[in-house]
N, CA, C and O of each residue as an XYZ file, in Angstrom:
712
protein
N       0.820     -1.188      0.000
C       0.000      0.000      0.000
C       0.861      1.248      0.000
O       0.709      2.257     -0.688
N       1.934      0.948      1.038
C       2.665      2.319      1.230
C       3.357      2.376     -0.471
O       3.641      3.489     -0.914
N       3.519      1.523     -1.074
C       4.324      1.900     -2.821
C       3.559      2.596     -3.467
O       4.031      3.500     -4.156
N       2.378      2.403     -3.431
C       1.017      2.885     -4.335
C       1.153      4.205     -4.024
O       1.729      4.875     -4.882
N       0.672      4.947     -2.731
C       1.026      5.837     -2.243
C       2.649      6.895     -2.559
O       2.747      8.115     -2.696
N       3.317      6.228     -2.576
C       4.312      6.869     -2.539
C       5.034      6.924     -4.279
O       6.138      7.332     -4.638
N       3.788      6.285     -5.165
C       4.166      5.747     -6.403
C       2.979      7.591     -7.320
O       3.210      8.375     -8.241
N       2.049      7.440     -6.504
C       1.350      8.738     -6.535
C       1.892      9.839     -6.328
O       1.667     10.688     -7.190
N       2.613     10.169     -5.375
C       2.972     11.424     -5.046
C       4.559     11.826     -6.121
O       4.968     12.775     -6.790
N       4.913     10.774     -5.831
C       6.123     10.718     -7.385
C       5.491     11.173     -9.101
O       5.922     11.917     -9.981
N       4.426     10.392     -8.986
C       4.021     11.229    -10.624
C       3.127     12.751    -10.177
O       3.039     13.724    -10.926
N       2.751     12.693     -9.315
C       2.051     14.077     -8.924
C       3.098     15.261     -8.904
O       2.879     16.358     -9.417
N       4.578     14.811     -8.071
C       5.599     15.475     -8.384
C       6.059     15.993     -9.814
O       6.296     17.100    -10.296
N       6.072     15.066    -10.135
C       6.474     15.221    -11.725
C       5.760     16.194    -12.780
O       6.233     16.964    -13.615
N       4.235     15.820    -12.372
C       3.809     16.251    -13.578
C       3.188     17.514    -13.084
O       2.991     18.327    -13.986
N       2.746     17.977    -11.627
C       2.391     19.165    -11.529
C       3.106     20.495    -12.717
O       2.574     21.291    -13.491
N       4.590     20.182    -12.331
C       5.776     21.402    -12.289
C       5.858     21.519    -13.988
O       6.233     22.484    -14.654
N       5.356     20.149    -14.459
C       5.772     20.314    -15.450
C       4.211     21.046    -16.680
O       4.350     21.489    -17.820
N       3.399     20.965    -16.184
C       2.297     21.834    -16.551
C       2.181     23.064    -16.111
O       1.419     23.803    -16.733
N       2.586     23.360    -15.450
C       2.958     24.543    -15.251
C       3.857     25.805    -16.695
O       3.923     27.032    -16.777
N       4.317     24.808    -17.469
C       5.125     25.289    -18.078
C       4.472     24.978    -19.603
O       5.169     24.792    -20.601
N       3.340     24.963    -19.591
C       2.599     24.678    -20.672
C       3.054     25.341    -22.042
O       4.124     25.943    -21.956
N       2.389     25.344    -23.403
C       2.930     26.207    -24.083
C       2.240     27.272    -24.020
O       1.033     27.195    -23.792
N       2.895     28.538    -24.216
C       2.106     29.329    -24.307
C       1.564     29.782    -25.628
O       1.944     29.595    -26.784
N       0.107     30.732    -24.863
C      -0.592     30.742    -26.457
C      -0.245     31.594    -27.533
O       0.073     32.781    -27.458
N      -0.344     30.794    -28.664
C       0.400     31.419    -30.219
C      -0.295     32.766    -30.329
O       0.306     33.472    -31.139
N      -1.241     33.303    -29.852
C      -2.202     34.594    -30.444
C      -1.269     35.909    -29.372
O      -0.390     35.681    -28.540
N      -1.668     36.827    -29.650
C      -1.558     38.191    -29.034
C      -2.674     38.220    -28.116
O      -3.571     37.379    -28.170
N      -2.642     39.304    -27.145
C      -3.615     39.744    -26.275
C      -3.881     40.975    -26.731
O      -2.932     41.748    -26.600
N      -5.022     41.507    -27.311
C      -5.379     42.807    -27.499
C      -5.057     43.496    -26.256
O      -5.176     42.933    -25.168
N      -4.527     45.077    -26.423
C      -3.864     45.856    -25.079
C      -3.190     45.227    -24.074
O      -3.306     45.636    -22.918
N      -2.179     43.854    -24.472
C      -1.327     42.987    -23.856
C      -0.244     42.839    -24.457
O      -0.109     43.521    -25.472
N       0.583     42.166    -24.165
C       1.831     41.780    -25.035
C       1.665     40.703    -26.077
O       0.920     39.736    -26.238
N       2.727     41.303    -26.757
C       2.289     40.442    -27.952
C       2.694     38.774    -27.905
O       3.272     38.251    -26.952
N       2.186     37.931    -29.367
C       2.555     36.750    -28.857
C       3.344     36.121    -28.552
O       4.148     36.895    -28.033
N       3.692     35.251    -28.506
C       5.054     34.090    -28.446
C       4.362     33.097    -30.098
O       3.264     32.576    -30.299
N       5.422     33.188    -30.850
C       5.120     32.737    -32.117
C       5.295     31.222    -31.463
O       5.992     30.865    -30.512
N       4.371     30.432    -32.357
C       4.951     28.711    -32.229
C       6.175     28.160    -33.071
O       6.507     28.973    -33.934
N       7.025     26.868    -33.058
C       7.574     26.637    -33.768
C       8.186     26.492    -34.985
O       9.327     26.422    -35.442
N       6.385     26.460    -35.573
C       6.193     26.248    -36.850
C       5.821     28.119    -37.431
O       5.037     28.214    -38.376
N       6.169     28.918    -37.073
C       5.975     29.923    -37.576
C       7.003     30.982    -37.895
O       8.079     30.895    -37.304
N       6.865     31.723    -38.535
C       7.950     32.477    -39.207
C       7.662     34.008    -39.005
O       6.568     34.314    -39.479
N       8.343     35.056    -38.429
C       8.157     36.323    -38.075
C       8.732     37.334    -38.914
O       9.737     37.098    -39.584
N       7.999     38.747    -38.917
C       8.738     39.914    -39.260
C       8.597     40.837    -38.743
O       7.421     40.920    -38.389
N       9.278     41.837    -38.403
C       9.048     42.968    -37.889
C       9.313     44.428    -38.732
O      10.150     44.486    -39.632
N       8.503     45.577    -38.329
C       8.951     46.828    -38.997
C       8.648     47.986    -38.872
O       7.458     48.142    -39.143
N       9.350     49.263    -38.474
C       8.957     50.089    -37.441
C       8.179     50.956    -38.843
O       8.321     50.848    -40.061
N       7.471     51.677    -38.126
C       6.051     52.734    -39.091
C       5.874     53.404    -38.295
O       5.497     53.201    -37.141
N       6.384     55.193    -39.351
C       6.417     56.378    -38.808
C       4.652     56.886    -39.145
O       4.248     56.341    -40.172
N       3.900     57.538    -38.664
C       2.825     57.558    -39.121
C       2.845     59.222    -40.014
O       3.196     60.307    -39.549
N       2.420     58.958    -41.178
C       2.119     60.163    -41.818
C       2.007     61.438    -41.274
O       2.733     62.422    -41.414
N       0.955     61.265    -40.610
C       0.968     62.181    -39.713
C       1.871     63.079    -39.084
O       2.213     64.256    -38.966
N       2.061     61.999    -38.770
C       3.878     62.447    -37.436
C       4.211     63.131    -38.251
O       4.380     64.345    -38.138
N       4.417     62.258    -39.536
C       6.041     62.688    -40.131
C       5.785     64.458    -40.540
O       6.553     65.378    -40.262
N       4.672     64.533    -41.157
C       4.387     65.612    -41.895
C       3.794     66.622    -40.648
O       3.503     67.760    -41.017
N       3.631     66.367    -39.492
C       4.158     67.523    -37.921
C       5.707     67.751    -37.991
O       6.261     68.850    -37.996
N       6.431     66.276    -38.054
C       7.629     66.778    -37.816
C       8.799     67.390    -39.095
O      10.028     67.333    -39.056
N       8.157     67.809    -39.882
C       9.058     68.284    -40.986
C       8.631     70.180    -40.848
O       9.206     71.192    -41.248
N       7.107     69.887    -39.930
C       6.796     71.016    -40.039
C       7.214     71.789    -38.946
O       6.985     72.997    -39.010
N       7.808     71.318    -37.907
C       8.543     71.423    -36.850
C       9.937     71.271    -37.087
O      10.733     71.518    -36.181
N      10.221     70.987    -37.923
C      12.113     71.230    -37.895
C      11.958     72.184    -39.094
O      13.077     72.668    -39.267
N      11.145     72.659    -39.957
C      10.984     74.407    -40.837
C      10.794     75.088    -40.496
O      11.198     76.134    -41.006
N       9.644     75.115    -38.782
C       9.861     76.308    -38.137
C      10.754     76.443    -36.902
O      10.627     77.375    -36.108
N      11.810     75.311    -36.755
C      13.149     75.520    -35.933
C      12.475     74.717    -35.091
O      13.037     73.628    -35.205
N      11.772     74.635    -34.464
C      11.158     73.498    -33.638
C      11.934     72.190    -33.473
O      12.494     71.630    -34.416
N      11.931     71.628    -31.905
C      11.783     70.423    -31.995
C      11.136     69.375    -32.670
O       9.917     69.420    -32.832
N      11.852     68.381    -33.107
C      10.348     67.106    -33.750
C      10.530     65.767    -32.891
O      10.437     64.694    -33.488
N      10.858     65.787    -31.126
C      11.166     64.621    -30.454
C       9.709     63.759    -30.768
O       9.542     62.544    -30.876
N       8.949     64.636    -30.845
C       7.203     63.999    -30.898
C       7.059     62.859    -31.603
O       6.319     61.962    -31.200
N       7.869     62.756    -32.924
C       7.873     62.169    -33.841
C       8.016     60.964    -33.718
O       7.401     60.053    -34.272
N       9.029     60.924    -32.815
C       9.784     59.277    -32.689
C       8.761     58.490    -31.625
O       8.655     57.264    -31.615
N       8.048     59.354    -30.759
C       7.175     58.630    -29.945
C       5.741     58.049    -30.251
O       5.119     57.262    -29.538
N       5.337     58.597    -31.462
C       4.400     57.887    -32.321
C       4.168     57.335    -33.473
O       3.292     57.348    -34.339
N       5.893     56.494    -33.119
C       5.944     55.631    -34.301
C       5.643     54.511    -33.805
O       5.834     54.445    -32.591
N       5.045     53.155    -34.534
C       5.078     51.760    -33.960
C       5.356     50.899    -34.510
O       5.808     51.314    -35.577
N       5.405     49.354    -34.472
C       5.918     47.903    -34.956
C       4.870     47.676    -35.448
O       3.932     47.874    -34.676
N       4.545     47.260    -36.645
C       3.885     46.049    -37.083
C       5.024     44.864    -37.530
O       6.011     44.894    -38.264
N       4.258     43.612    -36.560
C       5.335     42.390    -36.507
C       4.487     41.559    -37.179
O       3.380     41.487    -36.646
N       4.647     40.826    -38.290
C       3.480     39.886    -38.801
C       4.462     38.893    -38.288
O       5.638     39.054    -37.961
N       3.478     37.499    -38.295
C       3.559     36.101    -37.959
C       3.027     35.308    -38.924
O       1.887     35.600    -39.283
N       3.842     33.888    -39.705
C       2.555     33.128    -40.767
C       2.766     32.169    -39.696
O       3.830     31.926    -39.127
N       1.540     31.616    -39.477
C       1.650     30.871    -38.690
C       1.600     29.341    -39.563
O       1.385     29.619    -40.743
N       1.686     28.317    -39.436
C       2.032     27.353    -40.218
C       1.047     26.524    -40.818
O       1.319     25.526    -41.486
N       0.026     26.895    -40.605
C      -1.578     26.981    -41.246
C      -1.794     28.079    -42.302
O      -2.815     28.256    -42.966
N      -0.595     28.820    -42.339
C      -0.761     29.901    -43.577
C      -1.852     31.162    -43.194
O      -2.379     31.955    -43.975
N      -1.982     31.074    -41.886
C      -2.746     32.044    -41.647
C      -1.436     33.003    -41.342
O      -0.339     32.691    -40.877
N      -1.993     34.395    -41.811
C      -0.726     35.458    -41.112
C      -1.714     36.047    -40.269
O      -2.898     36.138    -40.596
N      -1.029     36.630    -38.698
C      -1.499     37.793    -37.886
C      -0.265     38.334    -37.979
O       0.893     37.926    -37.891
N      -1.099     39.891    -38.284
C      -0.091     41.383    -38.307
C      -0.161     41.953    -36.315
O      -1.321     42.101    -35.931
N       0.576     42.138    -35.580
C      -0.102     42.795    -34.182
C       0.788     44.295    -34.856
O       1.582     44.404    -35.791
N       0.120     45.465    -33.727
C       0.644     46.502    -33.941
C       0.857     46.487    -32.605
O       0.229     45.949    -31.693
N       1.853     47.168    -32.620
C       2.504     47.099    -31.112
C       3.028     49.110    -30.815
O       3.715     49.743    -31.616
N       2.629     49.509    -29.895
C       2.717     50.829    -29.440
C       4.536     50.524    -28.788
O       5.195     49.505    -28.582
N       4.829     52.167    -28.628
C       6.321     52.352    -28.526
C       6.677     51.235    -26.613
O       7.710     50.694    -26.220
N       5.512     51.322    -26.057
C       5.538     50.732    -24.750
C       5.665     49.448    -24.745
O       6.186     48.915    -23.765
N       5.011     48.321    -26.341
C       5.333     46.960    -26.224
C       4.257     46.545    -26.415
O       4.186     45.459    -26.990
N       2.929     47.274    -25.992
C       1.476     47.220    -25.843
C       0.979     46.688    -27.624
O       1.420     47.158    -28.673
N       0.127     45.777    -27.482
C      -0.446     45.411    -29.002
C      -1.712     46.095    -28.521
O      -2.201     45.869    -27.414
N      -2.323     47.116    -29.588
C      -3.637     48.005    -30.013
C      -3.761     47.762    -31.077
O      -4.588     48.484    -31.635
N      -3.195     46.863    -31.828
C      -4.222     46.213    -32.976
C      -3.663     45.347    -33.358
O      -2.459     45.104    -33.434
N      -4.927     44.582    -33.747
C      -4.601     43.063    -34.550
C      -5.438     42.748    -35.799
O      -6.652     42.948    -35.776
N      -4.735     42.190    -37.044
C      -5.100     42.127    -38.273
C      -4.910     40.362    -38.703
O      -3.937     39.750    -38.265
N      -5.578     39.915    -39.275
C      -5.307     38.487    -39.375
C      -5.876     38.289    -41.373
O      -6.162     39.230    -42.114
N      -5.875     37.299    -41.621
C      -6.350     36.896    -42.874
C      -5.261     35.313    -43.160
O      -4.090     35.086    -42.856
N      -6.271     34.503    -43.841
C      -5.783     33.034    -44.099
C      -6.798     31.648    -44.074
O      -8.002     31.579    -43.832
N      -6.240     31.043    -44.272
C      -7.651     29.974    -44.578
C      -8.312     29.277    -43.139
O      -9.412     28.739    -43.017
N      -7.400     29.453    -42.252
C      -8.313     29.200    -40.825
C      -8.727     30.526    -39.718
O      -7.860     31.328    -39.370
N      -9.876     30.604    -39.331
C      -9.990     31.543    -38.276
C      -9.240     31.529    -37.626
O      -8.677     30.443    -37.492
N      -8.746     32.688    -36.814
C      -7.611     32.482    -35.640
C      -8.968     32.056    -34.428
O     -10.194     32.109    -34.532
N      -8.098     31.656    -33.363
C      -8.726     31.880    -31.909
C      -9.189     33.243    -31.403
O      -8.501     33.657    -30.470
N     -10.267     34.108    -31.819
C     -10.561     35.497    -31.025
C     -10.949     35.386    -30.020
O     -11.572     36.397    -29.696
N     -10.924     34.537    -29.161
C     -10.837     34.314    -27.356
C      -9.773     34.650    -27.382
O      -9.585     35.497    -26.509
N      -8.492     34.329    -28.221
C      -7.107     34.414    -27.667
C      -6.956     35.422    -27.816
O      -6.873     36.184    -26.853
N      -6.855     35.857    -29.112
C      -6.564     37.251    -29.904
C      -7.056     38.480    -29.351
O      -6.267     39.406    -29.538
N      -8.297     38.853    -28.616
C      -9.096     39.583    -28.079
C      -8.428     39.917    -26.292
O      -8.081     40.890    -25.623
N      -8.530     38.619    -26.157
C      -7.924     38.657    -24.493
C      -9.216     38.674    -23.563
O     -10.226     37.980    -23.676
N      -8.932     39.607    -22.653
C      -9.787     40.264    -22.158
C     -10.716     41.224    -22.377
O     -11.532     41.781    -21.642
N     -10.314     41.355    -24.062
C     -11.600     42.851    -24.645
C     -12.771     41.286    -25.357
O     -13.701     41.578    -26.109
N     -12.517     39.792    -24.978
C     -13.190     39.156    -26.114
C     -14.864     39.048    -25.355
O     -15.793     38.556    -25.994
N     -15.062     39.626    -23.814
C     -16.663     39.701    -23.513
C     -17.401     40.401    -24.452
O     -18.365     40.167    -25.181
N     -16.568     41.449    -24.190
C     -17.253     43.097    -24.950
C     -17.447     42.810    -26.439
O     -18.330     43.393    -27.067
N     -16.534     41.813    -27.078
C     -16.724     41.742    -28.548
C     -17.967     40.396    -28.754
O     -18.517     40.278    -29.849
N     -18.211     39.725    -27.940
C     -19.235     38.459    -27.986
C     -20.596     39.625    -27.567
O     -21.504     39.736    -28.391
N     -20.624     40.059    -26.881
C     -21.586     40.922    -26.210
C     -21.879     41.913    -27.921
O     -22.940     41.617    -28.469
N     -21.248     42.676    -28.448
C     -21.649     43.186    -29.586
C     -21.475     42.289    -30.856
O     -21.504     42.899    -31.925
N     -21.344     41.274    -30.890
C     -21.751     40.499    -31.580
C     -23.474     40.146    -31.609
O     -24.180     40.249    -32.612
N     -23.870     39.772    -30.437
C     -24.945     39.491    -30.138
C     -26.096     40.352    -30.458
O     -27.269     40.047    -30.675
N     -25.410     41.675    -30.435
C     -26.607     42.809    -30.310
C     -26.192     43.261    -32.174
O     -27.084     44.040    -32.509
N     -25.254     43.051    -33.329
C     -25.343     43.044    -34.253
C     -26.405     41.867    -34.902
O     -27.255     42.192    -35.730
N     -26.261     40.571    -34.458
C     -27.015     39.834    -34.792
C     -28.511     39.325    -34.776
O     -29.111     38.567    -35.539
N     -29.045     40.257    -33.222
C     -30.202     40.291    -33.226
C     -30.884     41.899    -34.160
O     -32.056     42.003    -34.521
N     -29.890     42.894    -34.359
C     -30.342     43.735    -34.935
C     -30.645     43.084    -36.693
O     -31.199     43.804    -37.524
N     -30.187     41.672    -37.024
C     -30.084     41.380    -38.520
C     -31.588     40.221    -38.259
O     -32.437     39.996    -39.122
N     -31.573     39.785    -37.208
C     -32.683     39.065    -37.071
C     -31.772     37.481    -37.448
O     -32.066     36.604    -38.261
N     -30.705     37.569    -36.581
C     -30.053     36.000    -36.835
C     -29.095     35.771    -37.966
O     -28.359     34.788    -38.048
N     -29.185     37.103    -39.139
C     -28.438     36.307    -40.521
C     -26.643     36.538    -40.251
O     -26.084     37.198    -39.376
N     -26.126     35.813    -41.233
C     -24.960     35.542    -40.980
C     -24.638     36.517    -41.979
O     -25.429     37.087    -42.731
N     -23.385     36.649    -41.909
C     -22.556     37.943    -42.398
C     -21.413     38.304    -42.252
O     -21.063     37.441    -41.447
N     -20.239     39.126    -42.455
C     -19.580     39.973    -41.754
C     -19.857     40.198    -40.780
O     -21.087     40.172    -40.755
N     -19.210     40.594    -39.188
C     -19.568     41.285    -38.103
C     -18.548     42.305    -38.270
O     -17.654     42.119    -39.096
N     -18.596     43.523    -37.469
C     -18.689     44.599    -37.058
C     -19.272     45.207    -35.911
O     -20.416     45.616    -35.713
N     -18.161     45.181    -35.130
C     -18.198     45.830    -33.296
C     -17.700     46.804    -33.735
O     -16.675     46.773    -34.416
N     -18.355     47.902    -33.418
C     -17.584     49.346    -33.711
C     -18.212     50.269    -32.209
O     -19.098     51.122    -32.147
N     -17.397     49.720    -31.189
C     -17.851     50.428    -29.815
C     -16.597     51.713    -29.480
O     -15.454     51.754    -29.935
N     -16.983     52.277    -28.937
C     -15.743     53.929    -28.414
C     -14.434     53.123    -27.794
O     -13.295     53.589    -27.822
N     -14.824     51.701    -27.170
C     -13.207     51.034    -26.922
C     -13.097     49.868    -27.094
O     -12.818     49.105    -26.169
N     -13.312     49.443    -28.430
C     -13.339     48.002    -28.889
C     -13.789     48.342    -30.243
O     -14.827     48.970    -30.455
N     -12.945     47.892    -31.215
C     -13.773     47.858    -33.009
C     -12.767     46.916    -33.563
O     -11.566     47.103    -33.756
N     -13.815     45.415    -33.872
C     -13.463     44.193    -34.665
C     -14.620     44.329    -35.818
O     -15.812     44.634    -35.805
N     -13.481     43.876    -37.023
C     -14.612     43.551    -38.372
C     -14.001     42.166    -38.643
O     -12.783     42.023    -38.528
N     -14.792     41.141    -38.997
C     -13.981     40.096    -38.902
C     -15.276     39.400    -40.391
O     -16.415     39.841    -40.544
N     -14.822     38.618    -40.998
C     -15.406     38.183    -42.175
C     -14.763     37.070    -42.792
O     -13.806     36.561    -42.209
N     -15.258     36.492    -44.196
C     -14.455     35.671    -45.038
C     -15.684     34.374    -45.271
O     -16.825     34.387    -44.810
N     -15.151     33.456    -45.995
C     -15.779     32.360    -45.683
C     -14.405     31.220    -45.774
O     -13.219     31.551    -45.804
N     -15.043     29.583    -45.812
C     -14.077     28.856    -45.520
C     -13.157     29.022    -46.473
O     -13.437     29.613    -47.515
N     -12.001     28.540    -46.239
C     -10.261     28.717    -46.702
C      -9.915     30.482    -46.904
O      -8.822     30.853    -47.332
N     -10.949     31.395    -46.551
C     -10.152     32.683    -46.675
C     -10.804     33.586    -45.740
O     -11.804     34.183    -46.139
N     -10.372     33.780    -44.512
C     -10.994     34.789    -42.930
C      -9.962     35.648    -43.416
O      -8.977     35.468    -44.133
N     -10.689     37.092    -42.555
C     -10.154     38.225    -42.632
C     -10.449     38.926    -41.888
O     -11.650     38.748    -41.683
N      -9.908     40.032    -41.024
C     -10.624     40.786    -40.023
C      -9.199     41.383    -39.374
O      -8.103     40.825    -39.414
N      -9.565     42.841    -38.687
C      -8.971     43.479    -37.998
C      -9.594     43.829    -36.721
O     -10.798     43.573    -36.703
N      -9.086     44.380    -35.562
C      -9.306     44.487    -34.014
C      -8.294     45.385    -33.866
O      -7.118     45.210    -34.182
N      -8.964     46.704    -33.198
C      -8.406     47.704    -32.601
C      -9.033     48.302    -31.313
O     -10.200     48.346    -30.926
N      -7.622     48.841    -30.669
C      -8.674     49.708    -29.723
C      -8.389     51.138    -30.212
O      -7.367     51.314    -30.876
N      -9.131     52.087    -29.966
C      -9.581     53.278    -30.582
C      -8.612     54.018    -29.774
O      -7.808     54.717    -30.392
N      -8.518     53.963    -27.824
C      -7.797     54.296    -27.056
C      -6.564     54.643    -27.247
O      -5.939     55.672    -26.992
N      -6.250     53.497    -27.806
C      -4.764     53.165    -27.895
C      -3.918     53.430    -28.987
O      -2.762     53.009    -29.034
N      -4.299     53.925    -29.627
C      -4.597     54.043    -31.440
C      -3.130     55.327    -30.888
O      -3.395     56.164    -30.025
N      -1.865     55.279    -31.455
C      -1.087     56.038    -31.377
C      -1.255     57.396    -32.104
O      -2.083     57.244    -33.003
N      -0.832     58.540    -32.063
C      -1.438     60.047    -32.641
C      -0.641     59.719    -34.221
O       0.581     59.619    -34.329
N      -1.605     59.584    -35.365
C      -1.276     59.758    -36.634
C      -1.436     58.342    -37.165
O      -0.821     57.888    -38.131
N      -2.584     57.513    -36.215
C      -2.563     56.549    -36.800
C      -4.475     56.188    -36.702
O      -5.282     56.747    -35.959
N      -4.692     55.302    -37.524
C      -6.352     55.316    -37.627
C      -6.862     53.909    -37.762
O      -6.396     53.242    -38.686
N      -7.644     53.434    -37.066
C      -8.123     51.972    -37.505
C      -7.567     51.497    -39.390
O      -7.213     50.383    -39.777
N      -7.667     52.690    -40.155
C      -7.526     52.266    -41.614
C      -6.390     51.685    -41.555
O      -6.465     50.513    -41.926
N      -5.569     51.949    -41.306
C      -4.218     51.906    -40.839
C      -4.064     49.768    -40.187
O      -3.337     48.847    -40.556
N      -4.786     49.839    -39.503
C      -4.753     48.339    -39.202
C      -5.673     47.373    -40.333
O      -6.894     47.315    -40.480
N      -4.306     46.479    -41.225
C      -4.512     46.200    -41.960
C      -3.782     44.743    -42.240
O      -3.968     44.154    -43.304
C-alpha cells in the first residue's frame, strides 16, 4: 500500500511542475503583449512612422522646432505566418502594448485568444449586431468607443482586424490596421 502511495505522489511530483510550463498561447492579447510565435511559424518585424507624425515633424524642424514627438508615435507592425498559412499582423505601441490586430488566411484564428480580455465586450456586440439582422450571418462589425473588430471571409479565406480606438497612437487610424 505504502508503494502505491508513494508511487502517486512521485508522478504528482512530476507532472504538476511540469504543466505549469505549458505552451504558451500562439495569439496576441489585445492591449497585452504580444505573442510568443509557435515553432512552426515564421516572423517579421517593422517600425512605421505615421504620416501624420512625419508631416508635424518636418513642419517642426521648418519652423526651428523640436520634432522629439515624432519618434514617440511611431510603432511595430510584426506579422507572424503561422504554419496553417494564416498570417497575424499585431501593432505594437512604442511601450510593447499590441492596439491592434489584423489576421487573414484559410483558418480563423482563436478570437478568445486574440481579443484577451476585450473578447466579452466583442461576444456581447456580436450578439446585439445579430439580433439587430434578425439571426443572418454575415460579416460582423463591433464598432464600440473602446473596442472595433470587423472580422469576415468564408471557408479557406478569414479576414478581419481588431483595434482599440484608445490606444490608437497620434497619426494613426483603424484604416491603418490592416
Amino acid at each position: 500500500m505504502w508503494s502505491r502511495v508513494r508511487r502517486a505522489r512521485i508522478v504528482t511530483a512530476l507532472v504538476l511542475p511540469s504543466s505549469l510550463f505549458a505552451v504558451p498561447s500562439a495569439y496576441a492579447g489585445l492591449g497585452g503583449a504580444p505573442m510568443t510565435p509557435p515553432a512552426d511559424a515564421s516572423v517579421s518585424s517593422r517600425t512605421v512612422q505615421p504620416a501624420a507624425s512625419a508631416a508635424l515633424s518636418v513642419m517642426r524642424s521648418a519652423s526651428g522646432a523640436a520634432s522629439s514627438s515624432s519618434a514617440s508615435a511611431s510603432y511595430t507592425v510584426r506579422e507572424t505566418t503561422l504554419g496553417n498559412g494564416t498570417v497575424v499582423r499585431e501593432y505594437l505601441a512604442a511601450d510593447g502594448s499590441v492596439f491592434g490586430i489584423a489576421w487573414r488566411g484559410p483558418q480563423m484564428p482563436d478570437l478568445n485568444e486574440m481579443l484577451g480580455s476585450y473578447f466579452p465586450q466583442y461576444v456581447a456586440g456580436v450578439r446585439a449586431v445579430k439580433a439587430e439582422r434578425g439571426g443572418a450571418r454575415g460579416p460582423i462589425a463591433v464598432d464600440q468607443s473602446g473596442l472595433v473588430v470587423h472580422s469576415g471571409g468564408h471557408m479557406g479565406a478569414f479576414n478581419g482586424q481588431a483595434w482599440l480606438p484608445p490606444a490608437l497612437p497620434a497619426g494613426v487610424s483603424g484604416s491603418d490596421i490592416q
